[in-house]
C-alpha positions as a Markdown table, in Angstrom:
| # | Residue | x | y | z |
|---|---|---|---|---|
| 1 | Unk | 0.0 | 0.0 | 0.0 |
| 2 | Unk | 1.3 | 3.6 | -0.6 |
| 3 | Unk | -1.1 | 5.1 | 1.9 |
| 4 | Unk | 0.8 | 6.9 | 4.2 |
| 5 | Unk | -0.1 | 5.1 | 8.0 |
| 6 | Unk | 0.4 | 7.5 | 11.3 |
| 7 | Unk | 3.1 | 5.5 | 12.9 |
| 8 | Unk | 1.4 | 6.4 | 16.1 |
| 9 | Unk | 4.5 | 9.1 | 17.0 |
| 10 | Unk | 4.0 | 12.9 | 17.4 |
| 11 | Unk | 6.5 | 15.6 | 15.2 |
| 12 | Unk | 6.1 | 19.8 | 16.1 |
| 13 | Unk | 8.2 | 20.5 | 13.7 |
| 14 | Unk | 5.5 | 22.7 | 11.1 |
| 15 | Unk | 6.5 | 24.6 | 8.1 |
| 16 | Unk | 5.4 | 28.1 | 8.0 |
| 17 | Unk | 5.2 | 30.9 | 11.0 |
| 18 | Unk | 1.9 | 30.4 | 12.1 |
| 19 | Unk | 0.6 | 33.5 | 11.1 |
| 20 | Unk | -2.4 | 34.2 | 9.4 |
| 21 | Unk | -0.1 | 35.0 | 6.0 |
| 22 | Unk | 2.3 | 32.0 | 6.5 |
| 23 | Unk | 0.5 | 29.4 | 8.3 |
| 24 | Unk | 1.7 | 26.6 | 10.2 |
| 25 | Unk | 1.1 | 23.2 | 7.9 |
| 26 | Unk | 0.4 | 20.0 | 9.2 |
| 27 | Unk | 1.1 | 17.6 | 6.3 |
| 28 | Unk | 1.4 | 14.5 | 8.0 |
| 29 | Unk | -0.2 | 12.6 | 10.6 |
| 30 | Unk | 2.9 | 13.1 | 13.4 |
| 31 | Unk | 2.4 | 16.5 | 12.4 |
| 32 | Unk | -1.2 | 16.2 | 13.4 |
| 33 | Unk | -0.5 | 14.4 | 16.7 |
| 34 | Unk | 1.6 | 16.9 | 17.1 |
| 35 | Unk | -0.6 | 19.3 | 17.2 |
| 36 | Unk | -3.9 | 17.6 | 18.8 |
| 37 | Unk | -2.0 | 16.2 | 21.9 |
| 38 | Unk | -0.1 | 19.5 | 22.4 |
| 39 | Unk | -1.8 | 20.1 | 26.1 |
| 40 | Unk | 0.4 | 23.5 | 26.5 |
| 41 | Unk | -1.8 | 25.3 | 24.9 |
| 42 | Unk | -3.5 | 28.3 | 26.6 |
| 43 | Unk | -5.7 | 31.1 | 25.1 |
| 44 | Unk | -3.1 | 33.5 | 25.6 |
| 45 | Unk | -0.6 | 31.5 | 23.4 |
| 46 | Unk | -2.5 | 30.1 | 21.4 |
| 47 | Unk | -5.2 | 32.5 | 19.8 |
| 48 | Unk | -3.3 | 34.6 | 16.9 |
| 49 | Unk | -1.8 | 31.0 | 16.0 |
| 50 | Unk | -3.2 | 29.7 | 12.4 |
| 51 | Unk | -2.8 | 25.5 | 11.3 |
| 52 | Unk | -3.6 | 24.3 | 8.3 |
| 53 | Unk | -4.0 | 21.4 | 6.8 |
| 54 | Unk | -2.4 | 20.4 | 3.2 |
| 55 | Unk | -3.6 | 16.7 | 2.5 |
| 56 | Unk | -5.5 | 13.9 | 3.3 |
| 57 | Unk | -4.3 | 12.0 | 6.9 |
| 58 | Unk | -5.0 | 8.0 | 7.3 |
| 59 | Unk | -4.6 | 7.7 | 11.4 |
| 60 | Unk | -5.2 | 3.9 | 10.7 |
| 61 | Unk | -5.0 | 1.8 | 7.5 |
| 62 | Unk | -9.1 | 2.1 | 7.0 |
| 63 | Unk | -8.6 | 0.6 | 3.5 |
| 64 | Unk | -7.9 | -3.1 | 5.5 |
| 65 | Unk | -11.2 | -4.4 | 6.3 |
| 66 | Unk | -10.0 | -5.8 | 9.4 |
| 67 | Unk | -8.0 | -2.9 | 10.7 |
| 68 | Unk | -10.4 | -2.3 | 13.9 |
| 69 | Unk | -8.5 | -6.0 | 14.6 |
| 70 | Unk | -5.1 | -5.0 | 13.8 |
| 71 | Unk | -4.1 | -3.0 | 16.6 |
| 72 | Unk | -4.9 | 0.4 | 15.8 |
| 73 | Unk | -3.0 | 3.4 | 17.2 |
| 74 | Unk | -5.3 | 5.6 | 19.5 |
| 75 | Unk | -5.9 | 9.1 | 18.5 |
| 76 | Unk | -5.3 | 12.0 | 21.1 |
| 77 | Unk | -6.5 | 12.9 | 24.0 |
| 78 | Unk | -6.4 | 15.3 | 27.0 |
| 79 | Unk | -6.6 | 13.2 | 30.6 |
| 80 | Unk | -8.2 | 14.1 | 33.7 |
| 81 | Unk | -4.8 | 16.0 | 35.2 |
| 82 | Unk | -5.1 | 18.5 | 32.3 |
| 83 | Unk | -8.3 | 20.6 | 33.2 |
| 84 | Unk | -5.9 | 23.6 | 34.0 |
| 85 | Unk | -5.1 | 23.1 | 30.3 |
| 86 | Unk | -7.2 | 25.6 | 28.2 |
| 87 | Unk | -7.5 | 24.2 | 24.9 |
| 88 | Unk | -6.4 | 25.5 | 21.2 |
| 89 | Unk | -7.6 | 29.1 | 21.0 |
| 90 | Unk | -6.4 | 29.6 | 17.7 |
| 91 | Unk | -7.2 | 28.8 | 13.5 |
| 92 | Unk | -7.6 | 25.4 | 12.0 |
| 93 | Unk | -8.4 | 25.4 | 8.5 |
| 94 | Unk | -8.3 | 22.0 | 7.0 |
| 95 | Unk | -8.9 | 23.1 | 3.5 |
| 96 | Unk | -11.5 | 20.2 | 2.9 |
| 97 | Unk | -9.2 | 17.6 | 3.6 |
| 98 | Unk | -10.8 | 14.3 | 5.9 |
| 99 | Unk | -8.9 | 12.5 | 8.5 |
| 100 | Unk | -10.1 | 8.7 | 8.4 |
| 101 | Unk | -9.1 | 6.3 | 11.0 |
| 102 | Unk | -9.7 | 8.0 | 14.3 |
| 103 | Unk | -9.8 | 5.3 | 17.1 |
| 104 | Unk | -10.2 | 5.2 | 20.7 |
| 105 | Unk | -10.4 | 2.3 | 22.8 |
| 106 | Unk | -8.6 | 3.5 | 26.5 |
| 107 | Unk | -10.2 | 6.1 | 28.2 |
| 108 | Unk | -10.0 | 8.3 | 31.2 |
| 109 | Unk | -12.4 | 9.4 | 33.8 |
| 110 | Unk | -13.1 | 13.1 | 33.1 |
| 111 | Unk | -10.4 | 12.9 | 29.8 |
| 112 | Unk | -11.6 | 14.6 | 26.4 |
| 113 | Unk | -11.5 | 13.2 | 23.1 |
| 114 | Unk | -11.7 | 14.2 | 19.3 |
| 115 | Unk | -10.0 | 14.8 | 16.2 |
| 116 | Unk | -9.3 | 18.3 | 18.5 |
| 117 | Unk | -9.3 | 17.2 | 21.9 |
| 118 | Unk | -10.0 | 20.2 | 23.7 |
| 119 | Unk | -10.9 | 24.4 | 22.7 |
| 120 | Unk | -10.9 | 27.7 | 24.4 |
| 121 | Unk | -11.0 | 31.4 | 23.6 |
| 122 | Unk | -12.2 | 32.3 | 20.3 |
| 123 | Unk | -11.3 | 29.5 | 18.4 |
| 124 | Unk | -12.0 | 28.5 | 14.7 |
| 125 | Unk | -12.0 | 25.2 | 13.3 |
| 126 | Unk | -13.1 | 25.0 | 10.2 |
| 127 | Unk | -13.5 | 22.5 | 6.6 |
| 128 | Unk | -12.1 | 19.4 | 8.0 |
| 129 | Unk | -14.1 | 16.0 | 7.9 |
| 130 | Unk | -13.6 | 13.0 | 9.8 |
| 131 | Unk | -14.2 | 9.6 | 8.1 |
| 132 | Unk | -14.8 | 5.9 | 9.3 |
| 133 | Unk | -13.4 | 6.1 | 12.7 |
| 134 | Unk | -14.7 | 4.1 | 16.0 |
| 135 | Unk | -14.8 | 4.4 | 19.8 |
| 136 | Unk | -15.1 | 1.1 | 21.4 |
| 137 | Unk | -17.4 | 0.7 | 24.3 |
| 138 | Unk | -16.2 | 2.6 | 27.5 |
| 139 | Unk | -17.3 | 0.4 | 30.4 |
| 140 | Unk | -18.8 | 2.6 | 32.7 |
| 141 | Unk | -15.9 | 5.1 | 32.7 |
| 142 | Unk | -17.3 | 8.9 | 31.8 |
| 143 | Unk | -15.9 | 11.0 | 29.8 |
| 144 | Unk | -16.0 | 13.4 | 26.8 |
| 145 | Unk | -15.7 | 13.4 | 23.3 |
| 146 | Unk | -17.1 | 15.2 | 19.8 |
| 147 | Unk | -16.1 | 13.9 | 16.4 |
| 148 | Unk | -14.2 | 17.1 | 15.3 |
| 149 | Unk | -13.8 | 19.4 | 18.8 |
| 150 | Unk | -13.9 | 17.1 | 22.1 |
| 151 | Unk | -14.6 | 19.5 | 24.5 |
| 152 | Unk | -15.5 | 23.3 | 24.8 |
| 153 | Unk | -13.6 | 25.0 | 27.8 |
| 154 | Unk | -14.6 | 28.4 | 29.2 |
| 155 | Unk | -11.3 | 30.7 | 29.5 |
| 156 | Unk | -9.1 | 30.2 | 32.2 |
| 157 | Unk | -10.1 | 26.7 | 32.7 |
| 158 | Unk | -11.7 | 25.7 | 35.9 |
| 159 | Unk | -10.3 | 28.4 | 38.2 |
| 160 | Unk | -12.4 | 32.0 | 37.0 |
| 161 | Unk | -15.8 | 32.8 | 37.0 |
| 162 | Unk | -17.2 | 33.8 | 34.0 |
| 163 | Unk | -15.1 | 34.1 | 31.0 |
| 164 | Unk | -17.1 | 32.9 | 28.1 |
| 165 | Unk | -15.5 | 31.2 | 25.1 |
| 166 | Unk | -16.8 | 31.9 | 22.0 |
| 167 | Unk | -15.8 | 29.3 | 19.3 |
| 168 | Unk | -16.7 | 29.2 | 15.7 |
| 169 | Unk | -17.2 | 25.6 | 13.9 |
| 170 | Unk | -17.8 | 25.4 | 10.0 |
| 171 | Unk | -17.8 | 23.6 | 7.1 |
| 172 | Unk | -17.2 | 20.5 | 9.0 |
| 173 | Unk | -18.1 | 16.6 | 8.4 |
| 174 | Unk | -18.6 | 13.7 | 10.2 |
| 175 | Unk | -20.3 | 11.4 | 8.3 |
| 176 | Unk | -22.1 | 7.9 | 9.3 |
| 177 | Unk | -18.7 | 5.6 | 8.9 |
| 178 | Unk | -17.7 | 7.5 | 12.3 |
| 179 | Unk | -19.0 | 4.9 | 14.9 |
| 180 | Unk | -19.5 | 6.5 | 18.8 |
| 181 | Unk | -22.9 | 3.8 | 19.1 |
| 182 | Unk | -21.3 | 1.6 | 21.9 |
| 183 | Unk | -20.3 | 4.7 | 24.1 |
| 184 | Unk | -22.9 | 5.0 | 27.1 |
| 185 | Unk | -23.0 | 7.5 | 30.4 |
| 186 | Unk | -20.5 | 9.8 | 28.6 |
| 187 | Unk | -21.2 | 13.2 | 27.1 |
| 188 | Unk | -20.5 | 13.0 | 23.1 |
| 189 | Unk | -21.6 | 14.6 | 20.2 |
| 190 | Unk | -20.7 | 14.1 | 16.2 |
| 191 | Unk | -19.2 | 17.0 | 15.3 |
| 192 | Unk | -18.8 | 18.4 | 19.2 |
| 193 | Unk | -18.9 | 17.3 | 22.4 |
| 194 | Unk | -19.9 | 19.3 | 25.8 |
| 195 | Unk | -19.8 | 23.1 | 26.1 |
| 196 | Unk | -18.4 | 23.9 | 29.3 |
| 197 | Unk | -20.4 | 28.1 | 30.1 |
| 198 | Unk | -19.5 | 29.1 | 27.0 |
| 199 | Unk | -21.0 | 29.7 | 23.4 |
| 200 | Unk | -20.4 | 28.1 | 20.0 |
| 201 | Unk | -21.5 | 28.3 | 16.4 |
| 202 | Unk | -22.1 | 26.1 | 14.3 |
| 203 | Unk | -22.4 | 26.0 | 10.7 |
């Protein structure tokens, strides 16, 4: 196969300056990784920051039939000990591109999962889809997770009263090969999971 299969490691190494001009560019799934596990984020350095996305990324080999069998490498995530953690603030334009292969299987109590674990500030995630992916069944353990944003955190994390996020979501797709069916007592959503006090749009 010449499909190019996330290895399961994580590379922060982007071209560009992460401005709006020269954006960042995740062109491979490390790069991805990279970014989506990247729990140092904080609205303060993360909001004038702009990603984007230059081709298509296979997390797992999807085009085996059996690949839910074979071991596949778990996507990110942000545990329970990060809810100081703020989230991306910043731009994510995935320029139409889909992600296929998303997988999660190990889970943690009060952990958030999705193709972007965890947002804050004024975020803006937009025209990336997420393709024939699965969560296997959580036994009892709660926790949540949104196909393209995991989890919407007010600003300044747990520790401020007040402090609204506002987050804009657009021109996203998560389509019915993404399987969240066995996934029970959790919060969860397709294209985004639980809002923490804050407000989001949709479109």
């Amino acid at each position: 196969s010449d499909l190019e299969i996330w290895d399961g490691s994580s590379d922060t190494k982007f071209e560009g300056e992460g401005t709006k001009e020269n954006p960042y560019k995740i062109s491979s799934a490390e790069q991805f990784y990279g970014f989506s596990s990247n729990t140092s984020f904080t609205k303060e350095n993360s909001e004038n920051l702009y990603f984007v996305l230059t081709k298509d990324i296979f997390l797992n080999n999807i085009k085996d039939k059996n690949w839910l069998n074979n071991n596949p490498k778990e996507w990110a995530s942000h545990g329970d000990t990060t809810w100081m953690y703020q989230g991306f603030a910043g731009h994510f334009d995935g320029q139409g591109h889909t992600v296929y292969g998303m997988y999660y299987d190990n889970y943690t109590a009060g952990g958030t999962y999705g193709l972007i674990p965890m947002v804050t500030g004024n975020a803006e995630i937009t025209n990336v889809n997420l393709r024939h992916s699965f969560a296997a069944a959580n036994n009892s353990v709660e926790f949540h997770m949104g196909g393209i944003v995991g989890f919407v955190q007010k600003n300044n994390g747990d520790y401020s009263p007040g402090y609204q996020a506002n987050v804009k979501i657009s021109k996203c797709v998560v389509d019915n090969t993404v399987d969240f069916s066995r996934i029970s007592g959790s919060l969860l959503g397709g294209i985004i999971g639980p809002v923490r006090e804050s407000k989001v749009t949709v479109s």
